[in-house]
Structure formats: C-alpha cells, structure tokens
C-alpha beads as a LAMMPS data file, in Angstrom:
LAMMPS data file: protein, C-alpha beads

281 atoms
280 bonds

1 atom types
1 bond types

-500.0 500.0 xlo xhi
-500.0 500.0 ylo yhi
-500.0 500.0 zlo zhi

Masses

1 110.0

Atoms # bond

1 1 1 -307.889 -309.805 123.816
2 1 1 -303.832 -309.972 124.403
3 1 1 -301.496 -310.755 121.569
4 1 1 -298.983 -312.559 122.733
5 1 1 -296.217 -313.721 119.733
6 1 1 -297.976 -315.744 117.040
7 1 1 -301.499 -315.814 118.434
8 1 1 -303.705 -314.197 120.492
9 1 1 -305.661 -315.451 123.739
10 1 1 -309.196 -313.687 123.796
11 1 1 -310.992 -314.189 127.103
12 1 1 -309.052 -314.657 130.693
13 1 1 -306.152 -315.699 131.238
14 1 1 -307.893 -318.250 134.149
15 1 1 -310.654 -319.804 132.589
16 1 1 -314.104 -319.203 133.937
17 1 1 -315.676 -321.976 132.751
18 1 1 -314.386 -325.674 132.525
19 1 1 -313.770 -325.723 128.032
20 1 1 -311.191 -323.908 126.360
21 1 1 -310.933 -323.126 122.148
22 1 1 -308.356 -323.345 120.347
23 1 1 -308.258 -321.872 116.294
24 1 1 -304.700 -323.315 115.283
25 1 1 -305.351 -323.355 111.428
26 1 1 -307.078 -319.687 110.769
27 1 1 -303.907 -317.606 110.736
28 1 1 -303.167 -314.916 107.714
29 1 1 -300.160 -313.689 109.050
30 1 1 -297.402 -314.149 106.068
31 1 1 -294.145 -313.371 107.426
32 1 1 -291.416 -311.648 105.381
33 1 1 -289.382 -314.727 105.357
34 1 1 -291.925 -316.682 104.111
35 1 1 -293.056 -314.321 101.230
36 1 1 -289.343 -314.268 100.241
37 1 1 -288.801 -318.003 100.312
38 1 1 -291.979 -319.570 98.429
39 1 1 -291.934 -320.485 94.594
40 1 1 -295.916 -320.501 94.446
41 1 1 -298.242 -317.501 94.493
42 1 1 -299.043 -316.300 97.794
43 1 1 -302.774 -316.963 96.954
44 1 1 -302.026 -320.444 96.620
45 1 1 -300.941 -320.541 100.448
46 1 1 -305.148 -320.334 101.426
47 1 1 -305.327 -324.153 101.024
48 1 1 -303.398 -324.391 103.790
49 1 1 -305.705 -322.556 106.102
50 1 1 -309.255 -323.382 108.000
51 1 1 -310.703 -320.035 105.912
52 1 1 -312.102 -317.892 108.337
53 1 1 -312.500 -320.404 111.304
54 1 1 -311.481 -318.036 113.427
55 1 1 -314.285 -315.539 112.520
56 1 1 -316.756 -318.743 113.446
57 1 1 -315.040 -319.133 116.516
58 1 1 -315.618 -315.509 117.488
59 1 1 -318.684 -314.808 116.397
60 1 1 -319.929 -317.960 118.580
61 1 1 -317.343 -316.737 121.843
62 1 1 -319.152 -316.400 125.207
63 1 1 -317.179 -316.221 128.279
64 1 1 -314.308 -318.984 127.379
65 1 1 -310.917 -318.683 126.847
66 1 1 -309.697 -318.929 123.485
67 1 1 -306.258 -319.181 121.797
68 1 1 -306.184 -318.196 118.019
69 1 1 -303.265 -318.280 116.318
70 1 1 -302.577 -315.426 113.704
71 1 1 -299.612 -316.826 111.337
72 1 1 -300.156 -318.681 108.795
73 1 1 -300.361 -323.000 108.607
74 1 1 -297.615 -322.429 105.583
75 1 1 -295.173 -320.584 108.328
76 1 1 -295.645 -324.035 110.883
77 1 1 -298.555 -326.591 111.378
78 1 1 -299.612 -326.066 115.385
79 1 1 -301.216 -329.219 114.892
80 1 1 -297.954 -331.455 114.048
81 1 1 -295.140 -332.837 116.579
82 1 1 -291.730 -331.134 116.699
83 1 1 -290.606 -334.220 115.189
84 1 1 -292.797 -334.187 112.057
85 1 1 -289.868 -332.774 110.343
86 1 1 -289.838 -333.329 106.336
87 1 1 -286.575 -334.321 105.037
88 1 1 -287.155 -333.513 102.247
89 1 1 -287.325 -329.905 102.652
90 1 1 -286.030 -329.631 106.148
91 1 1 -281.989 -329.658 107.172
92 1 1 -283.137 -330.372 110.682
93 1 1 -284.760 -333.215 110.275
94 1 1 -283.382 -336.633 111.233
95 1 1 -284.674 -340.002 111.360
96 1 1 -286.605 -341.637 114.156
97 1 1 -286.746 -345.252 113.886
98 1 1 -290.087 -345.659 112.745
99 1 1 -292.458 -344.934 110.024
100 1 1 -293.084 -341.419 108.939
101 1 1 -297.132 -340.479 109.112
102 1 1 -299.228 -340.229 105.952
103 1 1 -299.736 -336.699 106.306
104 1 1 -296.017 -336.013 106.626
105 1 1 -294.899 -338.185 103.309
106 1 1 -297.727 -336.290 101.378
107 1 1 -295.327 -332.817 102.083
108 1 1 -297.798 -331.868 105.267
109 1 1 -294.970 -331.847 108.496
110 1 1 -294.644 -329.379 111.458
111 1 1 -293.558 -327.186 107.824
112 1 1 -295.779 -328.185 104.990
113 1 1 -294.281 -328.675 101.585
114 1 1 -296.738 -328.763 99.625
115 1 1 -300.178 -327.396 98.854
116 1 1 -303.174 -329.009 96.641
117 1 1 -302.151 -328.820 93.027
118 1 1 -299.814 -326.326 93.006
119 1 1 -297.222 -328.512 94.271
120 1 1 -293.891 -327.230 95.766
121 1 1 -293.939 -324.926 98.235
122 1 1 -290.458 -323.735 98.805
123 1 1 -287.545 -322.552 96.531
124 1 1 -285.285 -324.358 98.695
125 1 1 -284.630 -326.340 101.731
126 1 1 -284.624 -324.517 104.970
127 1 1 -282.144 -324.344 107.300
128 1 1 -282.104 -326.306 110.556
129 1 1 -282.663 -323.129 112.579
130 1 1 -284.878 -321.408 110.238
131 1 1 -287.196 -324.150 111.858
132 1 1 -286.026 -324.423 115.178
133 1 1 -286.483 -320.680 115.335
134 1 1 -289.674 -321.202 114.465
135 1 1 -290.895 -324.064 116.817
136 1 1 -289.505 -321.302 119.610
137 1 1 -291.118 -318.742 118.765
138 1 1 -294.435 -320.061 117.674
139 1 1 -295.291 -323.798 118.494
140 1 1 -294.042 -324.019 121.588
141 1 1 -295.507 -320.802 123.017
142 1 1 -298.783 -321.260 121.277
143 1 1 -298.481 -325.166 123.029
144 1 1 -297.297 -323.943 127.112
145 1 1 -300.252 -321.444 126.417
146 1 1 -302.788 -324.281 125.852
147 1 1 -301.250 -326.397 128.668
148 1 1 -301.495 -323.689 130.975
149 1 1 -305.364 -322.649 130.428
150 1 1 -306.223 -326.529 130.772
151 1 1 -304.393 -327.424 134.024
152 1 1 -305.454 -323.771 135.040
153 1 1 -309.479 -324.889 134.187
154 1 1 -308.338 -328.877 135.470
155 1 1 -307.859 -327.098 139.003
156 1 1 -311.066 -324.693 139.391
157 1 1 -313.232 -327.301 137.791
158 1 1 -311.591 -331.042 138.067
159 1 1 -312.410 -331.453 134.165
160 1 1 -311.213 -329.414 131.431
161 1 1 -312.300 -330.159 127.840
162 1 1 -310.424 -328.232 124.262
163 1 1 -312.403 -327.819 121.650
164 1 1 -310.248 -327.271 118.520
165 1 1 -311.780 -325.777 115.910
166 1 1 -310.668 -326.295 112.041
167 1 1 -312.601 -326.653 108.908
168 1 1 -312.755 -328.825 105.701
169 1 1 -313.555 -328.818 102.069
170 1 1 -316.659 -330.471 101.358
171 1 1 -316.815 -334.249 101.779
172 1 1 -319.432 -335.095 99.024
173 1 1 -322.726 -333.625 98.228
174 1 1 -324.145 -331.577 100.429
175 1 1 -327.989 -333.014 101.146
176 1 1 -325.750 -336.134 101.496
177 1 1 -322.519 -336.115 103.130
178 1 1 -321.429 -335.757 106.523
179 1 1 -320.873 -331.566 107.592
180 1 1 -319.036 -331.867 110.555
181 1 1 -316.680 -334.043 111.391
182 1 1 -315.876 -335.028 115.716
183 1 1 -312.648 -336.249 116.315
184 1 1 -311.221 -337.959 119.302
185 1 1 -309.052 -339.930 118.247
186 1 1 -311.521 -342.956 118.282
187 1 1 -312.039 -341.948 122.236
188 1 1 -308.255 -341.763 123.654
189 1 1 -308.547 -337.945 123.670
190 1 1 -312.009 -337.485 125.354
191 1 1 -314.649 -339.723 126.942
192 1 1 -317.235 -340.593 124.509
193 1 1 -319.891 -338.650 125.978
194 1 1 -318.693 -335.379 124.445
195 1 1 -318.617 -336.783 121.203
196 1 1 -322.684 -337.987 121.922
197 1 1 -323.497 -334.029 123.148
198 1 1 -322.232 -332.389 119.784
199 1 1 -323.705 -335.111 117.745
200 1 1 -326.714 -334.082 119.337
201 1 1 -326.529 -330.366 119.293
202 1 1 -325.703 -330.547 115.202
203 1 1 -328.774 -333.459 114.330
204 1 1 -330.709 -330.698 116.323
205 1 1 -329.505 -327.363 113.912
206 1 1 -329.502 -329.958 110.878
207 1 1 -326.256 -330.614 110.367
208 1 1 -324.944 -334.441 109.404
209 1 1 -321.902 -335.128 111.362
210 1 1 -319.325 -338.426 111.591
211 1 1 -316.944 -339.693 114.021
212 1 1 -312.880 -339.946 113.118
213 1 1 -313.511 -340.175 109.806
214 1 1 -311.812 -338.912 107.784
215 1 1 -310.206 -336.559 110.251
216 1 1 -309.421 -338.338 113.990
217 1 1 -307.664 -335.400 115.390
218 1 1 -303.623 -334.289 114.935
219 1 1 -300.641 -333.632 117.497
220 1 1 -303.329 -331.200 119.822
221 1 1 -305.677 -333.613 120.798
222 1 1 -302.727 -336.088 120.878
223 1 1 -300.624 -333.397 123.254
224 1 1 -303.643 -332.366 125.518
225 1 1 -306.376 -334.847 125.816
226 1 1 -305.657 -337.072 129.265
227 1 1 -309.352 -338.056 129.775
228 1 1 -307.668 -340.233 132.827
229 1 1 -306.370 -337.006 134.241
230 1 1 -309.675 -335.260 133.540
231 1 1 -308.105 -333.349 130.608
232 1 1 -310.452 -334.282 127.271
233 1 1 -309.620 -332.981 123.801
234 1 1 -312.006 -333.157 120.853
235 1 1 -311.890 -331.666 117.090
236 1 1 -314.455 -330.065 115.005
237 1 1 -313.888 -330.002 110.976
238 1 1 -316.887 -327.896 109.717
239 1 1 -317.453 -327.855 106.183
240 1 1 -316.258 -324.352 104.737
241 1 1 -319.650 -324.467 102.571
242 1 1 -321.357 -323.972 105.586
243 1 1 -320.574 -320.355 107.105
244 1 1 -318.171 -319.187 104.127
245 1 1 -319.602 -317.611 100.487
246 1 1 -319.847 -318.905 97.378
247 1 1 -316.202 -318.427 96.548
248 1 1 -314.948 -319.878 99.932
249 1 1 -312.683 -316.868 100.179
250 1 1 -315.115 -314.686 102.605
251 1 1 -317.458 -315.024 105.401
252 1 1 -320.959 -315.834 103.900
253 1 1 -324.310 -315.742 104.440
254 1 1 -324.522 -318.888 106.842
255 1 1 -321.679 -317.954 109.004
256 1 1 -324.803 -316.485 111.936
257 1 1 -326.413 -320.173 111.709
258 1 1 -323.215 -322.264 112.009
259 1 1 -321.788 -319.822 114.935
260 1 1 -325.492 -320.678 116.567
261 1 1 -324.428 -324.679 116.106
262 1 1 -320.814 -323.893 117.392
263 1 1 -322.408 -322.005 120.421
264 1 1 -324.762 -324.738 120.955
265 1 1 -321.901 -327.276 121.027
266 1 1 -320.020 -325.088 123.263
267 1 1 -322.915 -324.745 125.793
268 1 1 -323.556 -328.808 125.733
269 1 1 -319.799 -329.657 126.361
270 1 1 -320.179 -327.103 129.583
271 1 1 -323.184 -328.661 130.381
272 1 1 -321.658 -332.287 130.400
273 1 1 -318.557 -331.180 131.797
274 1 1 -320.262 -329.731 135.042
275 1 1 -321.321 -332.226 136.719
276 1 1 -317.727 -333.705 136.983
277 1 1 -316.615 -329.867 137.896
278 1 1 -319.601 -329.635 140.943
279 1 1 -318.864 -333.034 142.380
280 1 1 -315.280 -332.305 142.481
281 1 1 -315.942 -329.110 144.765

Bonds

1 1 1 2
2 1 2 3
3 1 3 4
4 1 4 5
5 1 5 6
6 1 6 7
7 1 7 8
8 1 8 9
9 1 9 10
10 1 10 11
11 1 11 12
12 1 12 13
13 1 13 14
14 1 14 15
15 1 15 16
16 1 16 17
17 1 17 18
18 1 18 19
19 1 19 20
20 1 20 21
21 1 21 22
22 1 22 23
23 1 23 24
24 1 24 25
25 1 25 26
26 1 26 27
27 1 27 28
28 1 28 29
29 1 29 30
30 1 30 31
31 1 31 32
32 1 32 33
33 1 33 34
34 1 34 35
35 1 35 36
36 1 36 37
37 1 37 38
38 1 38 39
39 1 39 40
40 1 40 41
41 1 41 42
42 1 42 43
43 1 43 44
44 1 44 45
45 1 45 46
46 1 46 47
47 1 47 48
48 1 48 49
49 1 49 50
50 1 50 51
51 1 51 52
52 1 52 53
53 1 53 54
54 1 54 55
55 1 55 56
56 1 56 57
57 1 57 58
58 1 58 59
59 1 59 60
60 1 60 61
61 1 61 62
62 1 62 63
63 1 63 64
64 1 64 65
65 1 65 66
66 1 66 67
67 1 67 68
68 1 68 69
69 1 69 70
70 1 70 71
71 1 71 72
72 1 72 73
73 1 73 74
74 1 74 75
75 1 75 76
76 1 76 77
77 1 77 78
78 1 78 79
79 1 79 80
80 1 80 81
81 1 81 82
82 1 82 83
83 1 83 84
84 1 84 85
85 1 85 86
86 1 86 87
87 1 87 88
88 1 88 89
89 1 89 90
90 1 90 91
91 1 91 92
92 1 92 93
93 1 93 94
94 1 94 95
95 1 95 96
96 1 96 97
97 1 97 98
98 1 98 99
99 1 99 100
100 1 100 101
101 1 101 102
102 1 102 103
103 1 103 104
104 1 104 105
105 1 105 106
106 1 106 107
107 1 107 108
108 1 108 109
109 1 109 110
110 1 110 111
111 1 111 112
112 1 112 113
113 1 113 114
114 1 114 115
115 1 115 116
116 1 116 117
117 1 117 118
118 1 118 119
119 1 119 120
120 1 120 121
121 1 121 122
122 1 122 123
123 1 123 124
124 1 124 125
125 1 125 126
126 1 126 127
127 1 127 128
128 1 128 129
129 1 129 130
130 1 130 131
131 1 131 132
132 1 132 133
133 1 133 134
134 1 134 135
135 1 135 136
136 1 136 137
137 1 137 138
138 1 138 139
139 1 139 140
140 1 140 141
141 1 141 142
142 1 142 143
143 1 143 144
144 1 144 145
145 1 145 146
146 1 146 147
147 1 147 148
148 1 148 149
149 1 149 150
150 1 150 151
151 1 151 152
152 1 152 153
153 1 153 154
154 1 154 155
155 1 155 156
156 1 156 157
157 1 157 158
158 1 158 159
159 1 159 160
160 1 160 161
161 1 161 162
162 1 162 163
163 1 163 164
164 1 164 165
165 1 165 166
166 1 166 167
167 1 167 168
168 1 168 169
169 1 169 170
170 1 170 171
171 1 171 172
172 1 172 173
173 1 173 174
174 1 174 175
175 1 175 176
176 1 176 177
177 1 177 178
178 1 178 179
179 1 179 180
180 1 180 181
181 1 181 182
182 1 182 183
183 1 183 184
184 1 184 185
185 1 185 186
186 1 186 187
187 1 187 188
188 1 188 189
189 1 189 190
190 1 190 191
191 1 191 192
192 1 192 193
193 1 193 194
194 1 194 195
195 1 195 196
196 1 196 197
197 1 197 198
198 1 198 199
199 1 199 200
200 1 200 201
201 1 201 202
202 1 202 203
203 1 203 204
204 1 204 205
205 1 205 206
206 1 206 207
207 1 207 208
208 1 208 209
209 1 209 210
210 1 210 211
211 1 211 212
212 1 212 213
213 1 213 214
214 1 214 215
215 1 215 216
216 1 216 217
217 1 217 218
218 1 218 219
219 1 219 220
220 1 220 221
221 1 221 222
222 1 222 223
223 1 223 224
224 1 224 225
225 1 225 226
226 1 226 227
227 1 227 228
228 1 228 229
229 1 229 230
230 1 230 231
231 1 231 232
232 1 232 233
233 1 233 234
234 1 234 235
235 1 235 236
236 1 236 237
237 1 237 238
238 1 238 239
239 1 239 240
240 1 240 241
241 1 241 242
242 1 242 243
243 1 243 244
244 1 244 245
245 1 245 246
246 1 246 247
247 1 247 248
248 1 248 249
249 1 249 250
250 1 250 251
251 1 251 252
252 1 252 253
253 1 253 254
254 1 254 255
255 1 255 256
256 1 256 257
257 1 257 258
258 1 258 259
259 1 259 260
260 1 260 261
261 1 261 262
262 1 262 263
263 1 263 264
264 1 264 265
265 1 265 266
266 1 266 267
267 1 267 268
268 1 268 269
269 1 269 270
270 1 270 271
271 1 271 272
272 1 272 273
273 1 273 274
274 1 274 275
275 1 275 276
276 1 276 277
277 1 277 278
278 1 278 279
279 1 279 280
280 1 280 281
C-alpha cells in the first residue's frame, strides 16, 4: 500500500495483470476546510459516498493494482470533469457554450452542492482557488495516477481494462430489481464483451444486474476508456443492501458473498482480456 496525497494505490505500481480498480467514491477523509465551511451535519455528508466500497474492493483484491481514494465525494467528485463547475456555488466557474449536465443542475459538479434532503451544502460560495487548489491536489493526481497504471498495463499486455467500483441505494425491491448495475457508456468505454462476462459471473452468484441504466458511467470511464486504443473502462454500482448491514452505515453480513461476486468479475474480465494480451506478445 503507498499513500500518495488524496488516495492510496494498493498493489504495484506496474500492473501485473492486464485490469486495474479504481474506488473513487469510498473516501471518509473530511478535511478541516470542509468541516469549517458546511451548514449541514457532517453525518449528512454519507450520502455522498459509495459506503464502504472500498472495504468490498479490498476484501475481493488479488494481485491488481488498485487506486482508492481516501477524501471524501463532498471535498471533490473524482468522477466529474474539471469543467463541471457549479455556478451557483463556485466563483470559478464560467460558462461553456453548451448545456450544463443533469447531474450538475441537480447541485452534483466536480464540488457537489447538495445532498439528498438535507439540501445546501455550503455556507457560502467558494472561492475560485479554494477549487482550483483542490483539482491540484486531488483530481488531477488521483487522474495522471489512473492514466499511468493503464498505459503502464496497455504496454505489458496490449489491453488494459478499469473496473470502477461505486455503489447505489436500492433500485426497487429486492427479489425484483436489478442489484448491479454495468456501465459503459452504452459500449463507447469498453467492448461489449466485458459487459457479457460480468453479466455472467453475477446470474451465476444470483445477482440481477442491468446495462446503463440508470447509471452509464461518469467523467472516468469517459477520461479512460479508448476501446480503439485497447484501453476499456466499465462501472459497477452494487446495491449497498448487498454487502452493508441493516443500517447501511457498516459492513454487514453479506459483504464475504458480494466480495466472492466482485472477485469472480475480476477473474472473468482477466480471463477475457488475455487473449488480446497473449496474441499481442
């Protein structure tokens, strides 16, 4: 494991096999700043945050690198553009010439400004360098770090494949709706037979699954998946019900089984990714 600024990379720093992980949305790390600067209780913050993910992630870890970052979504979303800058709360911001995303009008930009029902994040709008300090010193590190491991895998293998890892609230009811959602961004991150391994590997452990809907994938898989460069990129939303208790504060009971599915997954996406790696040698 090696800390390195806002994250930590767990596994080599030259990947050994051809898929990297990636746990952007796990972090706990509440900075001073932040603490200082919100209007809501600090409890309030753990919508932001795939609960735990990273405990999934390395419970199911094998020999793969892995980049987990440790400060919290409320600090900066890893998974938004540089440019996804609210202006309603940011003094950086400025306008691009074209329509702002869904995700950032509902308050949810490269700084969120709002969370579920407790509304407002902030008591104030932050300063144009509060934010620019923070894409140095945490989105674009956490990014080159990413971009590094997958050209770094891209050259021993020919293929690399990122598996980011978040989670969801539940969808519906449980004996009913889907568990685990694969993005790809309706296939322009990855080629589609990644998405038909891990839809595999979860109707084998039991587990209902759907493609790009609701969740297709954010900035990462926009940033790194080149599938015409041999660089794919796909997203897994697991249902927090699955691996965290009753409360969805804690690990739970399920968290061995769903590590098992995530392991399997893993394993299947190496498996599909070799033959591209061997033929390239």
């Amino acid at each position: 494991m090696t800390i390195l600024s806002s994250f930590v990379r767990h596994g080599p720093i030259e990947p050994l096999t051809p898929v990297v992980l990636s746990v952007p949305h796990a972090g706990r790390d509440y900075p001073l700043p932040l603490r200082s600067a919100i209007r809501v209780p600090l409890t309030a913050l753990k919508g932001l945050e795939d609960r735990y993910a990273d405990a999934l992630a390395l419970d199911a870890l094998g020999a793969e690198t892995m980049f987990v970052a440790h400060r919290a979504r409320a600090w900066i979303d890893l998974n938004r553009a540089e440019d996804e800058r609210d202006p309603r709360l940011d003094e950086g911001a400025v306008s691009l010439g074209r329509p702002q995303s869904a995700k950032l009008r509902s308050g949810l930009g490269l700084v969120p400004r709002r969370v579920g029902t407790s509304g407002d994040i902030w008591q104030r709008r932050l300063s144009a360098d509060e934010v620019q300090m923070r894409i140095e010193s945490d989105h674009r590190p956490y990014h080159a770090a990413l971009s590094a491991a997958l050209a770094a895998a891209r050259v021993r293998f020919g293929v690399a494949v990122l598996i980011d890892i978040h989670s969801m609230p539940a969808l519906g009811p449980a004996e009913s709706a889907p568990r685990l959602v694969l993005g790809d961004r309706f296939g322009k991150s990855a080629a589609g037979r990644f998405a038909s391994r891990i839809e595999g590997v979860a109707r084998a452990h039991g587990v209902a699954t759907a493609a790009n809907t609701p969740y297709s994938g954010g900035h990462i898989l926009e940033r790194h998946g080149e599938p015409r460069r041999g660089v794919h990129a796909v997203q897994l939303e697991f249902d927090r019900g699955l691996y965290l208790d009753d409360a969805l504060d804690g690990p739970g009971p399920g968290l061995p089984a769903i590590s098992r599915l995530l392991r399997g997954i893993i394993d299947a996406v190496t498996d599909e990714a070799l033959p591209t790696a061997l033929a390239a040698e």
